[in-house]
Structure formats: structure tokens, C-alpha cells
N, CA, C and O atoms as CSV, one atom per row, in Angstrom:
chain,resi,resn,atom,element,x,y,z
A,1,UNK,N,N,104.818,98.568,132.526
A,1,UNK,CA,C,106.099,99.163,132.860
A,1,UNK,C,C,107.203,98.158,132.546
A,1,UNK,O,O,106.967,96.985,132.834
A,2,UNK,N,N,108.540,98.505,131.918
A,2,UNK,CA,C,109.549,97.929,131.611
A,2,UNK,C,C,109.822,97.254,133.230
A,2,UNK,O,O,109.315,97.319,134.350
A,3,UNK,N,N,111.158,96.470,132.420
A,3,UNK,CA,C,111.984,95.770,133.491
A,3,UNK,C,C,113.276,96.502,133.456
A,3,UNK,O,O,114.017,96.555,134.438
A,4,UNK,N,N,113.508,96.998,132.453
A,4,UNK,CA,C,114.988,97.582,132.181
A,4,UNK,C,C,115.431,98.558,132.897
A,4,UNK,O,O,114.636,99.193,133.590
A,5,UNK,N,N,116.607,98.833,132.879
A,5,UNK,CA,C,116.979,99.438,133.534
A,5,UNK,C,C,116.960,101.066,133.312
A,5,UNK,O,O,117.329,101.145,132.140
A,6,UNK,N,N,116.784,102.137,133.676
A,6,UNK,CA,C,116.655,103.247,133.492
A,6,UNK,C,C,117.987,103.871,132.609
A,6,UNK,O,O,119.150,103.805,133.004
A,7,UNK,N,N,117.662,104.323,131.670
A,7,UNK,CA,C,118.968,104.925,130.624
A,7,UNK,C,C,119.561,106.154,131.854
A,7,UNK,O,O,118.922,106.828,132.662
A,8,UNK,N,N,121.508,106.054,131.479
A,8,UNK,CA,C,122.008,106.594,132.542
A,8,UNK,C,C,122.423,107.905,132.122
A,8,UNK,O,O,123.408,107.720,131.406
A,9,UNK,N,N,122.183,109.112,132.198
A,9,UNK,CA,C,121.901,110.399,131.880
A,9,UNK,C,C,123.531,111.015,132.200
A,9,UNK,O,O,124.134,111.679,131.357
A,10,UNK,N,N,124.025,110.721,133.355
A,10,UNK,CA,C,124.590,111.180,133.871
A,10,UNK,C,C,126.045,110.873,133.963
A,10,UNK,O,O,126.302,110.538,135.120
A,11,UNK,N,N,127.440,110.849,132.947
A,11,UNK,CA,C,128.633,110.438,132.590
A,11,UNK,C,C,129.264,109.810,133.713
A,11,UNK,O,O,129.880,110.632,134.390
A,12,UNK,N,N,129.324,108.592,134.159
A,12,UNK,CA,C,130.152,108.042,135.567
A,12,UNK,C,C,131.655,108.440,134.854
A,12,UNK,O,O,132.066,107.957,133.799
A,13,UNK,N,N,132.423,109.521,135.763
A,13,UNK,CA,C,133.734,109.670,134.836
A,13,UNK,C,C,134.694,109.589,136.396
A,13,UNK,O,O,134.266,109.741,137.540
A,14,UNK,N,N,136.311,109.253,135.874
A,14,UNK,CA,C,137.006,110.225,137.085
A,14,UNK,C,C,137.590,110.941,136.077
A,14,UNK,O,O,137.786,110.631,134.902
A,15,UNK,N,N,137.733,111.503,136.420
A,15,UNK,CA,C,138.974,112.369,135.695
A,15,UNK,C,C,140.699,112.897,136.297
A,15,UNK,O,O,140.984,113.691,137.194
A,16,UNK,N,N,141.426,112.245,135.563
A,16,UNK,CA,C,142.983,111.786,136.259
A,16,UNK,C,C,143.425,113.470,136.131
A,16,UNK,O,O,143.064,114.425,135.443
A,17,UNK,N,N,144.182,113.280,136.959
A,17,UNK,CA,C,145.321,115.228,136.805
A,17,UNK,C,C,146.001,115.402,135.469
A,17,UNK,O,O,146.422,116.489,135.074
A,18,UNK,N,N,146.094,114.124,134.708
A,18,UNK,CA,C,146.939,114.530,133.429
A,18,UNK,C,C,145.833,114.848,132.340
A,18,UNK,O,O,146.079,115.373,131.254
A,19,UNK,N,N,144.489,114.429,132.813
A,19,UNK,CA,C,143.253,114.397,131.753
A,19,UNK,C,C,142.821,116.470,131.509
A,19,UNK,O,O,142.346,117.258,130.692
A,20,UNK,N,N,143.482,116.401,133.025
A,20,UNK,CA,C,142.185,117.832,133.653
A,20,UNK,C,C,143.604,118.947,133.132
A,20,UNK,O,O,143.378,120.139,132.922
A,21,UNK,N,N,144.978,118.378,132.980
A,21,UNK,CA,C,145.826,119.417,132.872
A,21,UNK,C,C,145.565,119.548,131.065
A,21,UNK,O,O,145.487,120.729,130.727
A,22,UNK,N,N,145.469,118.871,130.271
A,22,UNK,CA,C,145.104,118.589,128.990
A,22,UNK,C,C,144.199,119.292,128.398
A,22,UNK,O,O,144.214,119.763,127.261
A,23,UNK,N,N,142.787,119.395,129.838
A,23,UNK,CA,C,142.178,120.392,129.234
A,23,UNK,C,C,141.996,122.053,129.322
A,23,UNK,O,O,141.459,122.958,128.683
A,24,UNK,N,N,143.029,121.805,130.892
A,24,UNK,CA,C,143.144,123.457,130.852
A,24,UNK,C,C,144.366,124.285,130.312
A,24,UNK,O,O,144.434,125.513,130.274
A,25,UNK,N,N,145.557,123.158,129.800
A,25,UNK,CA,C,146.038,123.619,128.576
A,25,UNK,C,C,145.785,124.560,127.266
A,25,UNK,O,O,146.491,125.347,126.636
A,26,UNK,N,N,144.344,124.071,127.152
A,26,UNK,CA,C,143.141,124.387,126.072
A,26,UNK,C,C,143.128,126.018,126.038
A,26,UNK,O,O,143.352,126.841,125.150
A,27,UNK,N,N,142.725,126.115,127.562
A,27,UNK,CA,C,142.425,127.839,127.870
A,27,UNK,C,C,143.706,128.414,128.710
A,27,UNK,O,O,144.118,129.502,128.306
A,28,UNK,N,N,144.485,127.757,129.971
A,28,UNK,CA,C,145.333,128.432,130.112
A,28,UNK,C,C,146.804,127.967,129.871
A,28,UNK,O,O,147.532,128.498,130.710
A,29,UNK,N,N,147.175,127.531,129.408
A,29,UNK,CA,C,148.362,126.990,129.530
A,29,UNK,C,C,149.486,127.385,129.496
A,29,UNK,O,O,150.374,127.353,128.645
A,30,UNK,N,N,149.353,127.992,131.073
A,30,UNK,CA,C,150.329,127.955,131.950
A,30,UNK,C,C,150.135,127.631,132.872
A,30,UNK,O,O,151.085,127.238,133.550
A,31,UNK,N,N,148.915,127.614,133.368
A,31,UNK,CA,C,148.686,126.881,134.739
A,31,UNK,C,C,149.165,125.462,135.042
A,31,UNK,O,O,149.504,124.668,134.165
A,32,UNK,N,N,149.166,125.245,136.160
A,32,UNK,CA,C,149.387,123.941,136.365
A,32,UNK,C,C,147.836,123.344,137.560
A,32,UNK,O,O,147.225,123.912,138.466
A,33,UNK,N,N,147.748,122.204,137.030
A,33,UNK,CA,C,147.008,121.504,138.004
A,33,UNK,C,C,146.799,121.315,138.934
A,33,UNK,O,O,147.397,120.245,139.046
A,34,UNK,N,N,146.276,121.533,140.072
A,34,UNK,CA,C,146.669,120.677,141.275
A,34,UNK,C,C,145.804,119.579,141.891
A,34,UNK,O,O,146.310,118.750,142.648
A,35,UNK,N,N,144.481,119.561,141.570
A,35,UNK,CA,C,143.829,118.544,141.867
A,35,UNK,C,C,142.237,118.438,141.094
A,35,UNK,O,O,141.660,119.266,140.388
A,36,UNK,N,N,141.949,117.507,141.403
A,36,UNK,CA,C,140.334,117.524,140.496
A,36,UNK,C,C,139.526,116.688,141.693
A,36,UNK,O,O,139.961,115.608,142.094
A,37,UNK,N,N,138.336,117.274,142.213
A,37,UNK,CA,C,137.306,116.904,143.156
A,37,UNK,C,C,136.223,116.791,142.581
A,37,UNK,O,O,135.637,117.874,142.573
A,38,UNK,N,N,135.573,115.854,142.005
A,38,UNK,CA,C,133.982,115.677,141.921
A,38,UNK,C,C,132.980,116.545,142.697
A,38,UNK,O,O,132.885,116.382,143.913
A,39,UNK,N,N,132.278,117.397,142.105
A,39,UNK,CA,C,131.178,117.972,142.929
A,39,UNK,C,C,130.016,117.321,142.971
A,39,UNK,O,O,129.760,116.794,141.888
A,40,UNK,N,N,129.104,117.129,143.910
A,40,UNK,CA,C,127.839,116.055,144.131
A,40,UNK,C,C,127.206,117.009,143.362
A,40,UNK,O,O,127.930,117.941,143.011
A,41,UNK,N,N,125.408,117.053,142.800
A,41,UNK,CA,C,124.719,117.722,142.184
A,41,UNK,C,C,124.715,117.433,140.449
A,41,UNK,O,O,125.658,117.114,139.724
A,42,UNK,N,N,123.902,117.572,140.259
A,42,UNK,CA,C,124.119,117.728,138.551
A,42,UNK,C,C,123.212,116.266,138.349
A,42,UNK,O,O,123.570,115.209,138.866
A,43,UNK,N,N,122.009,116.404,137.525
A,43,UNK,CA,C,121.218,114.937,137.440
A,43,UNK,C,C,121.678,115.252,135.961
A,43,UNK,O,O,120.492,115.405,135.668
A,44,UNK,N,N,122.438,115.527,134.557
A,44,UNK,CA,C,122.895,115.189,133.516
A,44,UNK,C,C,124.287,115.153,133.682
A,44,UNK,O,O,124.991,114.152,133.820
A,45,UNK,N,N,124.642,116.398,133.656
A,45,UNK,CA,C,126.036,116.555,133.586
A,45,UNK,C,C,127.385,115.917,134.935
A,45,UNK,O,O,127.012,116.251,136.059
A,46,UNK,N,N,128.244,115.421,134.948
A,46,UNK,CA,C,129.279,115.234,135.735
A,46,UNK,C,C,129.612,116.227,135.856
A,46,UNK,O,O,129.706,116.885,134.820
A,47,UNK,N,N,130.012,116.962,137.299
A,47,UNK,CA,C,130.862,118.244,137.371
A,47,UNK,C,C,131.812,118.098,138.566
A,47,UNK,O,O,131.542,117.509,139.612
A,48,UNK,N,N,133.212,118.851,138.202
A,48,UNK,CA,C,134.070,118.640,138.736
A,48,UNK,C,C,134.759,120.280,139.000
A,48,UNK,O,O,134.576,121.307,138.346
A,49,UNK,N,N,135.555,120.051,140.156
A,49,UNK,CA,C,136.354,121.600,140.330
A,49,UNK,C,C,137.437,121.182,140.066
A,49,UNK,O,O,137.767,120.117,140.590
A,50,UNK,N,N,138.509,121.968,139.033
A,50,UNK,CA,C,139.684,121.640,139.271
A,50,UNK,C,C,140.656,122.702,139.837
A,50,UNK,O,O,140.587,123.900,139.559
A,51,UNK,N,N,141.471,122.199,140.573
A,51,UNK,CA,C,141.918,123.205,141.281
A,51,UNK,C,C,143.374,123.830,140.747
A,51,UNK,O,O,144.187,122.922,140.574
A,52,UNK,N,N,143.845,125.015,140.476
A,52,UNK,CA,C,145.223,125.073,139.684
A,52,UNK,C,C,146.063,125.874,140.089
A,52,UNK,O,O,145.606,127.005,140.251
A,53,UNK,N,N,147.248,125.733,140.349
A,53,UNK,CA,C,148.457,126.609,141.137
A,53,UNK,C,C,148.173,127.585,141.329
A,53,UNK,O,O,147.761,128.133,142.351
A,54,UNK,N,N,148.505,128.179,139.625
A,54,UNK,CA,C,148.635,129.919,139.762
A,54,UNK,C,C,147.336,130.489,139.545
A,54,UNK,O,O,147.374,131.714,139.424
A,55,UNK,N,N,146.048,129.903,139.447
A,55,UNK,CA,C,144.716,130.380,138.886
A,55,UNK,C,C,143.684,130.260,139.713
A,55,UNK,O,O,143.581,129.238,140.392
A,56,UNK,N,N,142.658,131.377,139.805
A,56,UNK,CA,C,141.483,130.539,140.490
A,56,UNK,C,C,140.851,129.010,139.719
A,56,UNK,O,O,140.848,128.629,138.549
A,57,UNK,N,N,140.562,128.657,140.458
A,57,UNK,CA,C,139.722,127.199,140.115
A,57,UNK,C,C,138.841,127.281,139.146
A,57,UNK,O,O,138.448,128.443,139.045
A,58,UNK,N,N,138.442,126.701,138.525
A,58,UNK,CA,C,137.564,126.427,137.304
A,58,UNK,C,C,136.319,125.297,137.137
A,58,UNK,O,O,136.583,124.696,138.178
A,59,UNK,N,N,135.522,124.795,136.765
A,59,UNK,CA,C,134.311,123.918,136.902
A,59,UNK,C,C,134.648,123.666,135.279
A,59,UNK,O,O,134.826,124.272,134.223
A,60,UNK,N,N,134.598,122.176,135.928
A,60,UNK,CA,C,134.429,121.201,134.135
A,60,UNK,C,C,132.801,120.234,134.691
A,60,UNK,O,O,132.437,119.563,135.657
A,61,UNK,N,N,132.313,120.652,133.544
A,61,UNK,CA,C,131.049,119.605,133.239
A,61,UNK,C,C,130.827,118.757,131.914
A,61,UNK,O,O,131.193,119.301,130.872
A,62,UNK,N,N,130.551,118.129,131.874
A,62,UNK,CA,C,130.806,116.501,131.440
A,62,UNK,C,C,129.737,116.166,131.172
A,62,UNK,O,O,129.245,115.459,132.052
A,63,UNK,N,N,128.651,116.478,129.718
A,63,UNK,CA,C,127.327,116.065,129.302
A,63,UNK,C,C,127.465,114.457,128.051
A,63,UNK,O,O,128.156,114.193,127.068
A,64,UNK,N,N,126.563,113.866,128.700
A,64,UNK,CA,C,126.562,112.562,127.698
A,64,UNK,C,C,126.563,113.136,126.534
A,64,UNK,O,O,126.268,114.329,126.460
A,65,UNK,N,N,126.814,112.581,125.676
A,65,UNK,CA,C,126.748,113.185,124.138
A,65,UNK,C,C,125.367,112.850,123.694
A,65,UNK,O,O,125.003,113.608,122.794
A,66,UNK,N,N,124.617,112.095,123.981
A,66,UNK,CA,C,123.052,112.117,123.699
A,66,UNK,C,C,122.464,113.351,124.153
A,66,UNK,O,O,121.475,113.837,123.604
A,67,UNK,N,N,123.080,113.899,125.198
A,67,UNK,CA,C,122.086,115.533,125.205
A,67,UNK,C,C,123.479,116.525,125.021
A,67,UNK,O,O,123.699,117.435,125.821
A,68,UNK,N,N,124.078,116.332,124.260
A,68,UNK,CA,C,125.192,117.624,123.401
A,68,UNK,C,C,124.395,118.749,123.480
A,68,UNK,O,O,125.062,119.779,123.575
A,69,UNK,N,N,122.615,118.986,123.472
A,69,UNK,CA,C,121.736,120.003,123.056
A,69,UNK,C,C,121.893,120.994,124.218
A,69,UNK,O,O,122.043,122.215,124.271
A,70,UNK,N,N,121.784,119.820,125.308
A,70,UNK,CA,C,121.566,120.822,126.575
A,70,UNK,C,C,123.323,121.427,126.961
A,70,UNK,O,O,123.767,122.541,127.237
A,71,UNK,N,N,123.631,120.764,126.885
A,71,UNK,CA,C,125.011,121.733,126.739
A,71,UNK,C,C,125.104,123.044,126.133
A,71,UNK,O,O,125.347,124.030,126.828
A,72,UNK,N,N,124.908,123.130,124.742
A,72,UNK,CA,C,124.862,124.009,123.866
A,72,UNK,C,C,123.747,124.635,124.296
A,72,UNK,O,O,124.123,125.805,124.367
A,73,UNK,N,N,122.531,124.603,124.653
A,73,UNK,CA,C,121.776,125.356,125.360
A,73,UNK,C,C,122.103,125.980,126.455
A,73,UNK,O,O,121.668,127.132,126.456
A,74,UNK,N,N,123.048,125.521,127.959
A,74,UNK,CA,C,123.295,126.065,128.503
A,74,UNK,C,C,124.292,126.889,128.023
A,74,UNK,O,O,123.986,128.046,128.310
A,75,UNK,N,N,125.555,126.832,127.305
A,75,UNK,CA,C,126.112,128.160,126.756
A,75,UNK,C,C,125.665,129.067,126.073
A,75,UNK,O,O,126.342,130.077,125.877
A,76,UNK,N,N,124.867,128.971,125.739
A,76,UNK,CA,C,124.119,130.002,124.680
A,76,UNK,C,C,123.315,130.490,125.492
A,76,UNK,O,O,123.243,131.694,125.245
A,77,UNK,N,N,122.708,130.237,126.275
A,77,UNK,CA,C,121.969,130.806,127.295
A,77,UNK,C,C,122.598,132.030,128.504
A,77,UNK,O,O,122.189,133.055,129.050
A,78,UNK,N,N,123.902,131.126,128.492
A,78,UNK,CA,C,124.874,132.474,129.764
A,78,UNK,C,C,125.328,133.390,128.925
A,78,UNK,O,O,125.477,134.577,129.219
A,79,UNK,N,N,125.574,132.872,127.816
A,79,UNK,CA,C,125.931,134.096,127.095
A,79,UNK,C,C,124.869,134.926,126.538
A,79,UNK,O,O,125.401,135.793,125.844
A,80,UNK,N,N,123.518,135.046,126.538
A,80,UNK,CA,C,122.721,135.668,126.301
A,80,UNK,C,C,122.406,136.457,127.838
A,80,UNK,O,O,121.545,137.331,127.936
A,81,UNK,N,N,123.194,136.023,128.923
A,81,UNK,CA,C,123.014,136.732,129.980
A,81,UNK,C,C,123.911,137.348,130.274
A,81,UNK,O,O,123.777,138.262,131.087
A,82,UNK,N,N,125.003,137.083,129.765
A,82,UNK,CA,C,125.953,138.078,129.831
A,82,UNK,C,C,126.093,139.227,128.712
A,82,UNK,O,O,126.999,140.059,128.764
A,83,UNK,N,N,125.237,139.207,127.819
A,83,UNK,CA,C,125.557,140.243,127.259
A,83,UNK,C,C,124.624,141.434,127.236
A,83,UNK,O,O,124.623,142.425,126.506
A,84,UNK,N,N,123.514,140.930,128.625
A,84,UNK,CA,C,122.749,141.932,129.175
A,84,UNK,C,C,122.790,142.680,130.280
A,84,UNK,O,O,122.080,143.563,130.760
A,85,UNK,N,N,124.472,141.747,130.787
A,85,UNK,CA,C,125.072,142.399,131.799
A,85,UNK,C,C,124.343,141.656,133.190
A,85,UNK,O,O,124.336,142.299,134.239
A,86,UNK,N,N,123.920,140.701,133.159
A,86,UNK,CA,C,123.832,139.811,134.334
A,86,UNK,C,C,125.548,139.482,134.710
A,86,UNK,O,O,126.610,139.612,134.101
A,87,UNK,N,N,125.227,139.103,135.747
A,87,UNK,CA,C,126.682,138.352,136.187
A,87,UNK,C,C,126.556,136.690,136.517
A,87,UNK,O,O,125.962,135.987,137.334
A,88,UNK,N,N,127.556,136.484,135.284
A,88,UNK,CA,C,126.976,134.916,135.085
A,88,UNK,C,C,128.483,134.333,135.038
A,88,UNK,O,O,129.443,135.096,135.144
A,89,UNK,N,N,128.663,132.701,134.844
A,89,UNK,CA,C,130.311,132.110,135.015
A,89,UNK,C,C,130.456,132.831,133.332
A,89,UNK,O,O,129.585,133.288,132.592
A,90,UNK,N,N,132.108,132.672,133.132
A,90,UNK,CA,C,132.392,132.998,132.448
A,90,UNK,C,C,132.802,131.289,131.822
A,90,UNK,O,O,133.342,130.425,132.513
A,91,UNK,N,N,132.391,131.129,130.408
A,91,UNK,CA,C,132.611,130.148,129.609
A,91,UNK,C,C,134.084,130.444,128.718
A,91,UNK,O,O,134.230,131.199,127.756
A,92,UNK,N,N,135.288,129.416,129.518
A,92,UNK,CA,C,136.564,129.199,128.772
A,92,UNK,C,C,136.661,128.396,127.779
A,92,UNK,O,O,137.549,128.536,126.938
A,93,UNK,N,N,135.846,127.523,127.731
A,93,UNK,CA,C,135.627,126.618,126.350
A,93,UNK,C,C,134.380,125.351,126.891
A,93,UNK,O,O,133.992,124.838,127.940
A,94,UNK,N,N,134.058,125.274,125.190
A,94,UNK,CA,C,133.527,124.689,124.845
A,94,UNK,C,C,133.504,123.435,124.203
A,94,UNK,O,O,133.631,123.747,123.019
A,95,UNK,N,N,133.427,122.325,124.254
A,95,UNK,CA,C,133.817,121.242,123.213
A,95,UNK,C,C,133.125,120.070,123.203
A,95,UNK,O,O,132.986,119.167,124.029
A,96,UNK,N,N,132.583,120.331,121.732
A,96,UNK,CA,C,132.039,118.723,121.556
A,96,UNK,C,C,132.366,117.795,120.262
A,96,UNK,O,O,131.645,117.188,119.470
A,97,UNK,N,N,133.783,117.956,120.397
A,97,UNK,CA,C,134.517,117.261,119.567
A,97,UNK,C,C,134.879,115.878,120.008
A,97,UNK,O,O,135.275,115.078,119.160
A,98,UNK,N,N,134.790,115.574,121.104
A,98,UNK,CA,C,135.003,113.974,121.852
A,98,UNK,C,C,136.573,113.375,121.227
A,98,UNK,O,O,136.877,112.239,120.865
A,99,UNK,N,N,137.314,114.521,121.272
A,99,UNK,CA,C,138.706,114.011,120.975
A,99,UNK,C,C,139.660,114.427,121.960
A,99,UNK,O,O,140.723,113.885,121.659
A,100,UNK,N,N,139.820,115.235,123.151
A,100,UNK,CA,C,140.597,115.446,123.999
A,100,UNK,C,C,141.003,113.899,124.425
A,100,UNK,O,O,140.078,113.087,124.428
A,101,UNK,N,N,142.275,113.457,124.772
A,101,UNK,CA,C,142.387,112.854,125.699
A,101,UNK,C,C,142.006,111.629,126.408
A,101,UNK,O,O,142.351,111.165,127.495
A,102,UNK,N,N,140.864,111.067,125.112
A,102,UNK,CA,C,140.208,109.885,125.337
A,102,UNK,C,C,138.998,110.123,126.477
A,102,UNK,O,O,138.275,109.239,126.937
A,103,UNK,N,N,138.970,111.510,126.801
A,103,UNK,CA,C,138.013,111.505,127.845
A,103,UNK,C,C,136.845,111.842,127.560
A,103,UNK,O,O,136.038,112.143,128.439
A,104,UNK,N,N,136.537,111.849,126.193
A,104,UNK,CA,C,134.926,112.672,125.743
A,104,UNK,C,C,134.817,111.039,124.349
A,104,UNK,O,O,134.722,111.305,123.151
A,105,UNK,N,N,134.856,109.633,124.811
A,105,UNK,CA,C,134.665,109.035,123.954
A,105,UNK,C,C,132.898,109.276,123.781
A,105,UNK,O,O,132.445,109.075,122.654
A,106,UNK,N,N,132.041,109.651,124.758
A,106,UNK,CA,C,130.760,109.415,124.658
A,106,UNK,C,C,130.444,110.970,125.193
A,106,UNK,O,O,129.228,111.122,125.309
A,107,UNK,N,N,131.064,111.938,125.484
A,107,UNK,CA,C,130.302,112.684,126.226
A,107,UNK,C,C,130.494,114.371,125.337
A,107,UNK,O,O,130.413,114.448,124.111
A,108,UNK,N,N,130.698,115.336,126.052
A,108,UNK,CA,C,130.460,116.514,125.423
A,108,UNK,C,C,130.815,117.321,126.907
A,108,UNK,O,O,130.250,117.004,127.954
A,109,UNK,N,N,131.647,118.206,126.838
A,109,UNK,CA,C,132.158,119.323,128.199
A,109,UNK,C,C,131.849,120.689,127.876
A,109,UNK,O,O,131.169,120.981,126.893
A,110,UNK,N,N,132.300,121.489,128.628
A,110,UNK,CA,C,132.652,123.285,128.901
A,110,UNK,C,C,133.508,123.164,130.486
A,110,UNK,O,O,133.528,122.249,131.310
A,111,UNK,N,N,133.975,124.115,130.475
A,111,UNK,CA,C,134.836,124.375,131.472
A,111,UNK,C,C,134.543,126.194,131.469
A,111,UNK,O,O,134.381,126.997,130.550
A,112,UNK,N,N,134.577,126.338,133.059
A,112,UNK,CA,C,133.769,127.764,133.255
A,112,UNK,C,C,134.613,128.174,134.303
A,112,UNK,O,O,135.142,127.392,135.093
A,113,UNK,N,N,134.784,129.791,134.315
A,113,UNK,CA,C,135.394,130.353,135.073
A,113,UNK,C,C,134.720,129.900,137.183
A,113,UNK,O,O,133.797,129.114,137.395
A,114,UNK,N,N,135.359,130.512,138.127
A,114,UNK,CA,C,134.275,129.883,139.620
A,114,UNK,C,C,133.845,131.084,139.586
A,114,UNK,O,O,132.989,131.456,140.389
């Protein structure tokens, strides 16, 4: 057995109000921000609620860019459930362009309806 340390799966991020307004610009922009809370849970992804004036709240998750797959697996997956008429989150975007904002230098997101 190694000595090393276990590879870290899971994006240590915060994410500032000007990061989280940047990205819901993306899908709504008109909303405004009002706060961003870390949710506990998630052994890959970082997930966060952000909370916004005029909108219900929204969930951003935050996949290392070494598993970009499982990302793209989980969207492709709700959307194969939604178009059988399950009731599943609704996916506002997608992105694994790692250019928003300096905040995807290593990682890969979606942001989903609550």
C-alpha cells in the first residue's frame, strides 16, 4: 500500500456572489444574487444553493475536470428521464469550458433548476 496521499475527487471551492452572479447571468439574467451556501453531500462534485431575489433558488455543482464524464453522464441521464416524463431537476446549463470567471480553472459545472 502507498504512502500518498489519496487523489482529491472532490473541488475544495468557495464561490464569491460576483462568481455565482456571472453564472446565473448565463441562464437568467435578470436575477440578482443573494447568497451562495455550500451544501454538505456530494463525494465528487462540490454543490452549492444559490439563492436569488426574484427566482427560486438553483443548485450549482462543481465536477473536477478529471471526471468531466460523470458530469456529462449525469445530464444525459436526467434528460433521458425527462423525456419519459419522470420528474427530474431541470438542467439550465451546462459547461465544460473552464472559462467562466476563473472559477472552472480545473473543474467542469451544471446549474439545475430546485
Amino acid at each position: 500500500m502507498s504512502d500518498d496521499e489519496p487523489t482529491q475527487l472532490k473541488p475544495r471551492l468557495e464561490i464569491a456572489r460576483h462568481q455565482a452572479q456571472s453564472i446565473i447571468d448565463r441562464v437568467a439574467p435578470r436575477s440578482s444574487v443573494l447568497g451562495v451556501t455550500e451544501l454538505h453531500g456530494g463525494q465528487i462534485s462540490a454543490v452549492f444553493e444559490i439563492a436569488l431575489k426574484d427566482a427560486p433558488a438553483c443548485i450549482l455543482k462543481v465536477y473536477p475536470a478529471a471526471l468531466q464524464w460523470k458530469m456529462a453522464k449525469e445530464v444525459y441521464v436526467l434528460g433521458l428521464l425527462r423525456d419519459i416524463g419522470t420528474a427530474v431537476p431541470r438542467i439550465l446549463l451546462a459547461d465544460d469550458t473552464r472559462r467562466l470567471d476563473g472559477l472552472y480553472d480545473q473543474s467542469r459545472l451544471y446549474v439545475r433548476a430546485v
